[in-house]
ZAVEXLUM-944290 format. One line per field, with one value per residue (C-alpha): residue in three letters; z, y, x; residue number from 0. Coordinates in steps of 0.05 Angstrom, whole numbers. Layout:
N
torkol = [ALA, ...]
w = [Z, ...]
v = [Y, ...]
u = [X, ...]
zakol = [NUM, ...]
END
This chain:
589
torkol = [UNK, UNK, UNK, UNK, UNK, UNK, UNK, UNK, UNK, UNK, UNK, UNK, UNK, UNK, UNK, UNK, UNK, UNK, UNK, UNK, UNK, UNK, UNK, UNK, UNK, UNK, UNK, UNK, UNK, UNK, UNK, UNK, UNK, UNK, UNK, UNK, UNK, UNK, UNK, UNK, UNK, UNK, UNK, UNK, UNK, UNK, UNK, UNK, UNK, UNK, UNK, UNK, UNK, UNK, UNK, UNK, UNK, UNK, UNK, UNK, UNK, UNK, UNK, UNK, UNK, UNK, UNK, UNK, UNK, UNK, UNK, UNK, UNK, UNK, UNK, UNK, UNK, UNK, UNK, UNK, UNK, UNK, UNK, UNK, UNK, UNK, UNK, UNK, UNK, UNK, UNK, UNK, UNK, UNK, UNK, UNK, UNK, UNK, UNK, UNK, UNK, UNK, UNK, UNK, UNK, UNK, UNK, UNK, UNK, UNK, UNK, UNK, UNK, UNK, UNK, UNK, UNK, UNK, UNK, UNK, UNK, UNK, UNK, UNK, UNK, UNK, UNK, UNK, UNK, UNK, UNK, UNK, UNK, UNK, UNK, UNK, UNK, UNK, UNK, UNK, UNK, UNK, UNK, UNK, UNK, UNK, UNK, UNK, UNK, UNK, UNK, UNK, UNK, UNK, UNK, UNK, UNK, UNK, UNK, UNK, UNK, UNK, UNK, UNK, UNK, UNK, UNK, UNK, UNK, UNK, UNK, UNK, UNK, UNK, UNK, UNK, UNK, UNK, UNK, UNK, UNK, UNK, UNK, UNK, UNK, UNK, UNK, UNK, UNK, UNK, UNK, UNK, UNK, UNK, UNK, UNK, UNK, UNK, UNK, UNK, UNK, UNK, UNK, UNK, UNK, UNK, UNK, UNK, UNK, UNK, UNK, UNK, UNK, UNK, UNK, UNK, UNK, UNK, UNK, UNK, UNK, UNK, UNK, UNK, UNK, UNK, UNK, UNK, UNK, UNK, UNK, UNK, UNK, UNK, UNK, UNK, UNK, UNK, UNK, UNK, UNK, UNK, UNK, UNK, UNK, UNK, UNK, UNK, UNK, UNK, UNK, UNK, UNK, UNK, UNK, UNK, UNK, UNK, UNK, UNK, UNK, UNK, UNK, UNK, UNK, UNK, UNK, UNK, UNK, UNK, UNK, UNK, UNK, UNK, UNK, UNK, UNK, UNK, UNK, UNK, UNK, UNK, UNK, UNK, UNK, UNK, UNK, UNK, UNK, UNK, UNK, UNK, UNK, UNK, UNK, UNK, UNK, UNK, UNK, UNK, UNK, UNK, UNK, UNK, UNK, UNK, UNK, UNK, UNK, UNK, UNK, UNK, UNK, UNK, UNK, UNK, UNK, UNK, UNK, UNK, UNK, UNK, UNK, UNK, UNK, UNK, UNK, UNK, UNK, UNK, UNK, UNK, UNK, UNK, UNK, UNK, UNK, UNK, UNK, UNK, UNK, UNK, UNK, UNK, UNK, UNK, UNK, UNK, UNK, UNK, UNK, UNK, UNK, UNK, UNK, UNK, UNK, UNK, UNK, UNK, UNK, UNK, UNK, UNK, UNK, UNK, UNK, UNK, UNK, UNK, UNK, UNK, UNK, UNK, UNK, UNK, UNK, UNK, UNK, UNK, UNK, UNK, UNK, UNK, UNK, UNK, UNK, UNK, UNK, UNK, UNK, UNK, UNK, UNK, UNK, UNK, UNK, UNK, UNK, UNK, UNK, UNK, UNK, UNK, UNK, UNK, UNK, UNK, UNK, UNK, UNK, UNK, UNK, UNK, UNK, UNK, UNK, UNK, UNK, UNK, UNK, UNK, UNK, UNK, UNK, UNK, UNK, UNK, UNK, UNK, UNK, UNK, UNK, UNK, UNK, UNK, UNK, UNK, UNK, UNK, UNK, UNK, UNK, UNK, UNK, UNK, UNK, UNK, UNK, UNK, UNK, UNK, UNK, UNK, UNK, UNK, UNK, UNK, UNK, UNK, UNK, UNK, UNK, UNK, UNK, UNK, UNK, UNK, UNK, UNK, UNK, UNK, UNK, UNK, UNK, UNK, UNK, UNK, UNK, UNK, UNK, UNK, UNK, UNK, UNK, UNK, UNK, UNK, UNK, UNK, UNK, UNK, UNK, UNK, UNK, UNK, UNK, UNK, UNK, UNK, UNK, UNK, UNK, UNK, UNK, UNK, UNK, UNK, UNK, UNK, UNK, UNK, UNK, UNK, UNK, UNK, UNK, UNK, UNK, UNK, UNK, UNK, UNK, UNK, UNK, UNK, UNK, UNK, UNK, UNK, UNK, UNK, UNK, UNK, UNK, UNK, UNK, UNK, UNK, UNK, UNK, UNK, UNK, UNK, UNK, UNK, UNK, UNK, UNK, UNK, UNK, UNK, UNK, UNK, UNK, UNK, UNK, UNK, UNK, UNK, UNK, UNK, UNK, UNK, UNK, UNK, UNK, UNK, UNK, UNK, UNK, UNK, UNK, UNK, UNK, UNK, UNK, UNK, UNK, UNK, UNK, UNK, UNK, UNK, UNK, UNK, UNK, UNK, UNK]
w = [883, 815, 747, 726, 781, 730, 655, 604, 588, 667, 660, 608, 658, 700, 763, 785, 779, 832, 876, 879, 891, 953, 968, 971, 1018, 1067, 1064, 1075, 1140, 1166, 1163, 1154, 1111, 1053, 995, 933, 921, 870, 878, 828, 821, 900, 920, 943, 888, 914, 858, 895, 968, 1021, 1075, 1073, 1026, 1008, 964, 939, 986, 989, 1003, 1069, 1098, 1097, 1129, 1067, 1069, 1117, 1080, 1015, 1056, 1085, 1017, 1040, 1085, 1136, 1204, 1254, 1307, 1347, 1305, 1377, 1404, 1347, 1352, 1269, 1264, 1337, 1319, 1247, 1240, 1233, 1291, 1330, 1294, 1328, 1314, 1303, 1268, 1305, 1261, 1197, 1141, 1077, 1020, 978, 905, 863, 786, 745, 750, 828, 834, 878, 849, 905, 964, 976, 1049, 1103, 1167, 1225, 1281, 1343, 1350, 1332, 1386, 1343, 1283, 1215, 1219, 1172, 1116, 1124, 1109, 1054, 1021, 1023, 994, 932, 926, 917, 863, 828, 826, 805, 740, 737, 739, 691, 638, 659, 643, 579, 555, 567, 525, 467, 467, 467, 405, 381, 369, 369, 297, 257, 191, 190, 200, 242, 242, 290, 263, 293, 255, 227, 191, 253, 270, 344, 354, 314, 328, 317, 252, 227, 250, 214, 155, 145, 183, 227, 310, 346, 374, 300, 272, 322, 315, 236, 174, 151, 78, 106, 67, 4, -57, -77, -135, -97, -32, -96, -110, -43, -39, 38, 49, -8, 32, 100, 68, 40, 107, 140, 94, 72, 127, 91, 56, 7, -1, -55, -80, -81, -11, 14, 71, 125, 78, 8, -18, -48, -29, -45, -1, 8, 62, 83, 126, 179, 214, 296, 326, 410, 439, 414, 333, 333, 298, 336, 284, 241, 239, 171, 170, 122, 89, 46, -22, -52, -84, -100, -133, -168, -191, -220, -264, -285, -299, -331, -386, -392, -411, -454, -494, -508, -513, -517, -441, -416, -339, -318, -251, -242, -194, -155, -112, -193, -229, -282, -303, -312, -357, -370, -433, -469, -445, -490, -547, -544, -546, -592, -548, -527, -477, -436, -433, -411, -354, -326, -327, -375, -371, -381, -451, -472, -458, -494, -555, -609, -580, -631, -619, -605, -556, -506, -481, -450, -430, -385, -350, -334, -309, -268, -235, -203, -181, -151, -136, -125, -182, -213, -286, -345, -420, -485, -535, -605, -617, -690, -686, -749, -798, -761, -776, -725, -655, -598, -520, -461, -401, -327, -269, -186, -143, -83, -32, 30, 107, 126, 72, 16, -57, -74, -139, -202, -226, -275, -346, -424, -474, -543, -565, -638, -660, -613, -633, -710, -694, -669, -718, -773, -730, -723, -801, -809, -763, -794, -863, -827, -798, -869, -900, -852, -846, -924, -913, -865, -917, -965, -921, -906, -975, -990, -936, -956, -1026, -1002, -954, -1011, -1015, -951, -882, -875, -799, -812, -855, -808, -753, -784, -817, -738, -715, -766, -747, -667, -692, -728, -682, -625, -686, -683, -609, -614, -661, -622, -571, -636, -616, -551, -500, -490, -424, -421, -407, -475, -502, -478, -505, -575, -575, -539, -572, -628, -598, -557, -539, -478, -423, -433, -404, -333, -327, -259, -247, -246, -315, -328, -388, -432, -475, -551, -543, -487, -519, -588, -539, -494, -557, -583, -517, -505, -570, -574, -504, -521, -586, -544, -497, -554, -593, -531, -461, -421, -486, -527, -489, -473, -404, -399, -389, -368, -310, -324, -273, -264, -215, -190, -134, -124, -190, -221, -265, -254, -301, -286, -335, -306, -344, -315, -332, -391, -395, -352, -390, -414, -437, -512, -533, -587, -569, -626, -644, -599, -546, -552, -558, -494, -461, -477, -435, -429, -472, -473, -391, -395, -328, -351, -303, -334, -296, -328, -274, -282, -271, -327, -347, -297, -323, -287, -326, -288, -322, -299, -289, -333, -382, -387, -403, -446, -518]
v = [76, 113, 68, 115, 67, 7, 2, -8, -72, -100, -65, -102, -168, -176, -149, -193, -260, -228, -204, -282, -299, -250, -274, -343, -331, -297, -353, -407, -369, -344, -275, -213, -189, -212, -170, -193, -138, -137, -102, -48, -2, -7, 3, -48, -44, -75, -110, -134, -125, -149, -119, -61, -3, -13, 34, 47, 47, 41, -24, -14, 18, -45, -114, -151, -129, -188, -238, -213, -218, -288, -317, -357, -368, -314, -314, -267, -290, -218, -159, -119, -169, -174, -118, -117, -88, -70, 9, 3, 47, -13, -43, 31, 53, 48, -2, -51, -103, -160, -217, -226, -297, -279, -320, -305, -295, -306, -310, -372, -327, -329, -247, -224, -216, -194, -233, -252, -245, -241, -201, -212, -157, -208, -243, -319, -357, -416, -383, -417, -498, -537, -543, -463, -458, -509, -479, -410, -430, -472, -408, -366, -413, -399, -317, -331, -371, -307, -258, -289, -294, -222, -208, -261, -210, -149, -177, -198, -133, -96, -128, -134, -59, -41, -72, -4, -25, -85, -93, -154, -175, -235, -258, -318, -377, -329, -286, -229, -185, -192, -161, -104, -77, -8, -21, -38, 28, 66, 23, 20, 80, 35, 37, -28, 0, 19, -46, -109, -149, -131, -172, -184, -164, -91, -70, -111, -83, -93, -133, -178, -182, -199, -259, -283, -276, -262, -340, -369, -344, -364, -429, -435, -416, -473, -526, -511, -468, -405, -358, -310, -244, -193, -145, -76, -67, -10, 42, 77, 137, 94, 94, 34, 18, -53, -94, -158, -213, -281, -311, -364, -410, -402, -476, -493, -548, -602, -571, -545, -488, -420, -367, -339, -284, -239, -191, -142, -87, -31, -42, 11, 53, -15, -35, 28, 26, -45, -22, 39, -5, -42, 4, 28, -48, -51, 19, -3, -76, -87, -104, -170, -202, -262, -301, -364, -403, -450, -496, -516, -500, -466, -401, -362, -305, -249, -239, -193, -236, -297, -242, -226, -294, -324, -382, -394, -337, -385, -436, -387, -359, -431, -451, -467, -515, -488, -522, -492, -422, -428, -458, -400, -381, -376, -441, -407, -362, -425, -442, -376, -359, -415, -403, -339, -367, -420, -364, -335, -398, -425, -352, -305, -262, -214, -223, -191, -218, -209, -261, -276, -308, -342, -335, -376, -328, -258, -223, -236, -207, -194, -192, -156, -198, -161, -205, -229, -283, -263, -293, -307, -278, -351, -330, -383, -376, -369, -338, -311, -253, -197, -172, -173, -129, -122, -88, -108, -26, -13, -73, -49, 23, 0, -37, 13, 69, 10, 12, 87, 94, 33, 75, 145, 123, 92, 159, 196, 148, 162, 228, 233, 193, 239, 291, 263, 256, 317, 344, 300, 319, 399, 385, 346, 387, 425, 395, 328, 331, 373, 328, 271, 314, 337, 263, 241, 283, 266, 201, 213, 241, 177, 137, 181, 176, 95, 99, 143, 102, 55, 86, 128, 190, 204, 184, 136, 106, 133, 66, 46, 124, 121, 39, 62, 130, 114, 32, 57, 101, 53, -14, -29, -47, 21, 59, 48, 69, 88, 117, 95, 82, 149, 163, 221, 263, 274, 346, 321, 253, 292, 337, 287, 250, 299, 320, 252, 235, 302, 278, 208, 236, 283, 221, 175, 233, 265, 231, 166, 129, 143, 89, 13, 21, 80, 84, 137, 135, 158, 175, 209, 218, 267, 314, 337, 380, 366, 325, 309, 274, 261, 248, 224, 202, 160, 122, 165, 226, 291, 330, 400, 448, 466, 527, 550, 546, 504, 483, 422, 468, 509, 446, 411, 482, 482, 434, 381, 413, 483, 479, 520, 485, 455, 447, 427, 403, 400, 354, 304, 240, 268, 306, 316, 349, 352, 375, 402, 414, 420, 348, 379, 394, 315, 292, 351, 324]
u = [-419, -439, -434, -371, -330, -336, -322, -369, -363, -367, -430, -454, -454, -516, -508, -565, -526, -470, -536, -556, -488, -494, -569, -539, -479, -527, -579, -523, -490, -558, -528, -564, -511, -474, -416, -383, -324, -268, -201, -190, -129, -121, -202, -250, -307, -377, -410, -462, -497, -544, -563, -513, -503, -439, -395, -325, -259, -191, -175, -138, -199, -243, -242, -238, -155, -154, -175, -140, -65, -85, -109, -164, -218, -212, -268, -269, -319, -317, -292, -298, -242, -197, -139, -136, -206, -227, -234, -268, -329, -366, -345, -345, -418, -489, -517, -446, -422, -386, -375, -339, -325, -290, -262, -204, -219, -157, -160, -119, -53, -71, -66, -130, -193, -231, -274, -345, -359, -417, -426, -469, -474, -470, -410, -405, -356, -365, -351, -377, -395, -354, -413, -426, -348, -345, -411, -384, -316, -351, -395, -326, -306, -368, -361, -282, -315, -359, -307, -258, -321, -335, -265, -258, -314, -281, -218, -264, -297, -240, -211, -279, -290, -215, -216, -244, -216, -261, -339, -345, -417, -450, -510, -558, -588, -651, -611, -621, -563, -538, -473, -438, -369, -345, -311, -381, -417, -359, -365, -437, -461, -511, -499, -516, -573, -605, -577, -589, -649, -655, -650, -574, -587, -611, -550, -550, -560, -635, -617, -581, -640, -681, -626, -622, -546, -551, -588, -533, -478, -501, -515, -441, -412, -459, -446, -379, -352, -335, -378, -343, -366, -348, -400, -432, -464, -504, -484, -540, -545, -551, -482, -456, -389, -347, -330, -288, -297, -328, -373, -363, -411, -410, -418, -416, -373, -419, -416, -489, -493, -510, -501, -446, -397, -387, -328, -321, -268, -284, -247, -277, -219, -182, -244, -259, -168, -175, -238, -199, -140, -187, -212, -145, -119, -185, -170, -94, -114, -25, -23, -33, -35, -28, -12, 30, -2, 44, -3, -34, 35, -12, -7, -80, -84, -133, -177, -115, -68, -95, -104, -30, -4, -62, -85, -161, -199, -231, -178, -125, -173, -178, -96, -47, 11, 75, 75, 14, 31, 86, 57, 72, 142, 195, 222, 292, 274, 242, 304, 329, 251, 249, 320, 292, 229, 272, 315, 244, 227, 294, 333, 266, 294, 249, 237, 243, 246, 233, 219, 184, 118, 103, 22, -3, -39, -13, 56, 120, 105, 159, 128, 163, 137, 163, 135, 159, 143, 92, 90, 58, 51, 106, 144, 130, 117, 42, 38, 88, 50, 63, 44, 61, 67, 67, 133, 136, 126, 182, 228, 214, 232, 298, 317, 295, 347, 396, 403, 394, 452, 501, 472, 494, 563, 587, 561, 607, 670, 675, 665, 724, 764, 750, 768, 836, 850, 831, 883, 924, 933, 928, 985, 1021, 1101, 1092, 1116, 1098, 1085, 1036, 997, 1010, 983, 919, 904, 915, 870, 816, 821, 818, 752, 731, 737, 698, 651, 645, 640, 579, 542, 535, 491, 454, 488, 464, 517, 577, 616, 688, 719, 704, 717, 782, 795, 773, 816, 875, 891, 916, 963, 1009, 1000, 936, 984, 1022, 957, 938, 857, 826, 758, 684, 648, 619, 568, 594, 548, 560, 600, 652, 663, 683, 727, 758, 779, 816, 847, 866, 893, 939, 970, 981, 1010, 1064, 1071, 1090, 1143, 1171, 1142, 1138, 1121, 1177, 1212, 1200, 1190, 1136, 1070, 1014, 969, 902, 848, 776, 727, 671, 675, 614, 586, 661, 688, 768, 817, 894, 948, 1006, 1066, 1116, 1171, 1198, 1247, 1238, 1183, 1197, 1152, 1144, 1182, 1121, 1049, 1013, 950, 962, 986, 912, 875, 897, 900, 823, 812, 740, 685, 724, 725, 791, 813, 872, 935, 1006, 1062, 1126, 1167, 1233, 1182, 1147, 1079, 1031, 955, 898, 834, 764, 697, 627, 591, 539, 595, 609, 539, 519, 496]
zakol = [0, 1, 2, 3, 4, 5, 6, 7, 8, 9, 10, 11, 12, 13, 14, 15, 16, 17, 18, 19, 20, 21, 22, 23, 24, 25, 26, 27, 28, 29, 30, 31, 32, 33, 34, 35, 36, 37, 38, 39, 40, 41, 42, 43, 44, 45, 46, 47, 48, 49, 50, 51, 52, 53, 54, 55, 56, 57, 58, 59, 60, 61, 62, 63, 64, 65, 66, 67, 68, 69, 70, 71, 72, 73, 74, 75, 76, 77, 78, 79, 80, 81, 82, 83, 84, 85, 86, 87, 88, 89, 90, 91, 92, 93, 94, 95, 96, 97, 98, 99, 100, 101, 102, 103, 104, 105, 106, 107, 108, 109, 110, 111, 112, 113, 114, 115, 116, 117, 118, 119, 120, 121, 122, 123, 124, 125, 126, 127, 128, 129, 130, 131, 132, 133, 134, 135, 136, 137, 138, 139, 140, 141, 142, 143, 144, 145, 146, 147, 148, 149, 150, 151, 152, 153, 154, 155, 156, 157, 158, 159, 160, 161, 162, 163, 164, 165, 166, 167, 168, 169, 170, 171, 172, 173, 174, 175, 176, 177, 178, 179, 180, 181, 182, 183, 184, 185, 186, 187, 188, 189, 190, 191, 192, 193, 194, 195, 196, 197, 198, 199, 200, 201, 202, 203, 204, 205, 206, 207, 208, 209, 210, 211, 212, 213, 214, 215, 216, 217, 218, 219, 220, 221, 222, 223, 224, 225, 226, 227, 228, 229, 230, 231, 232, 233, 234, 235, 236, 237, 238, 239, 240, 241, 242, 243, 244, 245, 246, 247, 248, 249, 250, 251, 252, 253, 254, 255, 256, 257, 258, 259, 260, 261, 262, 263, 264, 265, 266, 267, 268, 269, 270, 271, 272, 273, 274, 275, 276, 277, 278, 279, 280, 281, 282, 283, 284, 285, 286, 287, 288, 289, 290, 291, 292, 293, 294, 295, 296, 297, 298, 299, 300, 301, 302, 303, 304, 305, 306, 307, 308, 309, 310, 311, 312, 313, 314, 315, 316, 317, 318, 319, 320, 321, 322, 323, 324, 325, 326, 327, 328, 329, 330, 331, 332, 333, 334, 335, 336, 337, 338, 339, 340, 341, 342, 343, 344, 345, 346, 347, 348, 349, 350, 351, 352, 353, 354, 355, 356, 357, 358, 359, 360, 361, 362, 363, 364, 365, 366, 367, 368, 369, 370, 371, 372, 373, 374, 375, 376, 377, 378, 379, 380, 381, 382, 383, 384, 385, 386, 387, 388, 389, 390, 391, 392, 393, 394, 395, 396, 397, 398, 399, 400, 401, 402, 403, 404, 405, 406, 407, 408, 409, 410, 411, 412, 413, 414, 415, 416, 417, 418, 419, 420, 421, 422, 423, 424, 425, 426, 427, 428, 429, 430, 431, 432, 433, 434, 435, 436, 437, 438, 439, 440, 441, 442, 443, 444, 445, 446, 447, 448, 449, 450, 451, 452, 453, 454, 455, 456, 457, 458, 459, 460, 461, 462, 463, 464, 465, 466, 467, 468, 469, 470, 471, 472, 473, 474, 475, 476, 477, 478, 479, 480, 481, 482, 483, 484, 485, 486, 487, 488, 489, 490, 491, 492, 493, 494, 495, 496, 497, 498, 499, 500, 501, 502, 503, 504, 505, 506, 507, 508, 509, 510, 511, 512, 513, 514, 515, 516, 517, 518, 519, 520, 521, 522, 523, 524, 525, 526, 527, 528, 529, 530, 531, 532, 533, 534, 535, 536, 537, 538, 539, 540, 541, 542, 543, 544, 545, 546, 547, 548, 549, 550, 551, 552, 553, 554, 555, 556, 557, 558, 559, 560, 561, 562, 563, 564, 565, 566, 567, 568, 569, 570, 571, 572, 573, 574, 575, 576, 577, 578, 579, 580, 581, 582, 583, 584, 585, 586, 587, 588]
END
């Protein structure tokens, strides 16, 4: 048998405590020889021996297969005579052997374990006396309790050094290292050999050796049963690295303490984030965290934090009431803070809000807090966490292009009156459907206009595009509107308006709602990279195309945003138009 037929951690057990269970066994049967085997993977492993070199084999090659398929005490007073084992080469070599006592070895599950036996090589008619049996039987019991603590250690050291993300360190009452898993010797760059028997602060910082911090924690994890550990520590090679973790006090059955067990993660990259994060809070000095706790119901803030909302450094860092955070909030703005605050707590809604604080002594200030409930591995609440920030630059640019736009739109609403006046006097004597067209137009145009300044010229939905061109047309119920709420860019909104207007105009002289019952079906959607919008008139006379091509006619033949993808259907129901542009085309500014 070479050591390659065991694992490493059976190896690690003293073969000489299964040698004195074999030395014992022989002694009690007067036999010259004596084996303790296990069964492994279908082979009888010998894991100790007297008397006989004894090595690997399949398991129905040896004796022991006897015992193992009766389950218990198994004698065979002449192996010559039994029919089961009469040709074995032990029975068959020169010298022989001729008598055989095995016990069954069964673990707690009651699956074989193996057997401890003895051999004698003259036969025994009598067999074993009833103490010889007995003895032999309790001494089985004995190398069961062995091999399930063999095999209790293989488990432990199999999770032991299976953990690599964490250094698990066992250390004895002095302070010495004993045991170090795999996850330490990657961490720390030590193997056990180069590690065990030394000092545990071998890699603490000198600074804190000089402190003592190694003896303070061991003395927090013995008198209060935890030790926490977060600090610079020292790697083989003389790197620092951080690490986070705690020590724990070992204790046997009766609570005396045998050592203590540190584990340990590298945190080096989080630590080395949060002190970026750090100077980047310090440099703006805008941003401010804090964490609702929910075990205190106080809510701890960080050094900006207490800046931000002019309350106390220290006294914010140790826990605030609700109350007391809240003492400079416009008084106004309490009421909808805290029923935002109540939907994290009672709907696990994330939260966002902005509201005013009235600082004695400093100007008006508005704060943008974002935060979310965390919580924990059972799935309750454990902390509300999140940050503030000042926004009072950005709430006082908006407000300054609020009033430059309200400034801008009047400017241009009385230039489009003066525009329509203008035409309106110009036109003055020629045909007057002309002048009603143009001022029509014009004021399609104005109110696209209104639309966009509400959104500062950028972009508007066209639920409310259409709502604010087409209500002044014909009555709301006599438009049926279909379609998802798209955003529509500055150009197309100026377009569709105009489009839209010169169809509900035709509509309203010649189509569906030139009588009572009529109305116009209006749809759009996206296929793909297109944008699609129906006009479908129903209810109204048969709809015949014009005779002359107009500017009307050109206009709605332009299509969205001068698409050109205009389709017109002349039918008895009425007018039919679809209309295509590019997606791109919609949301251009």
């Amino acid at each position: 048998m070479t050591a390659d037929t065991v694992s490493w951690s059976e190896l690690n057990v003293e073969n000489g405590q299964y040698d004195d269970f074999a030395r014992l066994a022989a002694q009690i049967c007067a036999a010259p020889v004596a084996l303790v085997s296990v069964v492994e993977a279908g082979q009888q492993v010998p894991r100790a021996s007297i008397g006989i070199q004894a090595s690997v084999a399949p398991l129905e090659e040896v004796i022991c297969q006897y015992t193992i398929a009766k389950r218990d005490l198994l004698v065979i007073p002449d192996l010559a005579a039994d029919a089961r084992t009469t040709t074995h080469p032990l029975v068959t070599a020169n010298p022989a052997f001729r008598f055989y006592a095995g016990v069954f070895l069964a673990g707690v599950d009651g699956k074989p374990l193996g057997t401890l036996c003895v051999m004698d090589r003259a036969p025994r008619p009598q067999g074993l006396t009833d103490d010889q049996a007995g003895a032999l039987a309790a001494l089985g019991r004995q190398v069961v309790t062995l091999l399930d603590l063999q095999r209790e250690r293989s488990r432990f050291e199999a999770v032991f050094n299976s953990a690599v993300d964490y250094a698990i360190i066992v250390i004895n009452r002095d302070g010495k290292i004993t045991d170090w898993n795999e996850g330490a010797h990657q961490i720390l760059g030590w193997t056990p050999e180069e590690i065990c028997g030394r000092d545990l602060d071998v890699f603490f910082t000198p600074e804190d050796r000089k402190a003592g911090i190694s003896d303070k924690e061991m003395e927090s994890a013995r008198v209060n049963g935890r030790g926490i550990d977060e600090r610079w520590h020292l790697r083989k090679n003389g790197d620092r690295f951080w690490a986070s973790g705690e020590m724990m006090p070992l204790r046997g059955p009766d609570g005396e303490l045998q050592g203590y067990v540190k584990m340990l993660r590298d945190r080096t990259e989080v630590r080395l984030a949060d002190e970026r994060l750090e100077m980047a809070l310090t440099a703006s000095g805008a941003v401010g965290l804090w964490d609702w706790m929910v075990d205190t119901d106080l809510l701890h803030g960080d050094a900006h934090f207490a800046r931000l909302y002019g309350l106390d450094a220290a006294r914010t860092n140790a826990g605030l009431t609700m109350e007391e955070y809240q003492l400079h909030v416009v008084e106004e703005d309490i009421a909808p803070l805290r029923a935002k605050i109540r939907e994290v707590f009672d709907a696990g809604a994330d939260f966002l809000v902005e509201y005013r604080l009235a600082i004695p002594g400093e100007r008006l200030r508005w704060v943008e807090c974002k935060g979310r409930m965390v919580h924990d591995q059972h799935g309750e609440p454990v902390r509300f966490s999140g940050t503030a920030v000042d926004v009072t630059g950005r709430k006082d640019y908006e407000e300054q292009r609020q009033l430059l736009m309200h400034e801008l739109s009047h400017r241009v609403k009385n230039t489009f009156a003066m525009v329509q006046s203008v035409a309106f006097q110009t036109l003055r004597g020629t045909d007057q459907a002309v002048s009603m067209a143009l001022q029509s137009r014009l004021a399609a145009l104005s109110r696209a206009h209104e639309v966009l300044v509400q959104t500062s010229w950028s972009s508007t939905t066209l639920a409310e595009l259409m709502e604010r061109v087409l209500r002044l047309e014909a009555e709301g119920e006599r438009f049926r509107l279909t379609g998802p709420d798209l955003l529509v860019g500055s150009r197309a909104a100026l377009s569709l308006s105009l489009l839209l207007h010169e169809l509900a105009t035709n509509a309203v002289k010649y189509g569906s709602l030139s009588v009572p019952q009529g109305f116009v079906r209006i749809e759009w959607c996206t296929d793909g990279d297109t944008f699609c919008l129906s006009w479908r008139e129903e209810g109204g006379p048969p709809a015949t195309a014009s005779t002359r091509t107009g500017f009307g006619s050109r206009l709605i033949g332009m299509g969205i945003a001068g698409a050109r993808q205009s389709n017109l259907d002349y039918t008895e129901a009425g007018l039919r138009a679809v209309f295509h542009c590019p997606r791109t085309s919609l949301e251009q500014d």
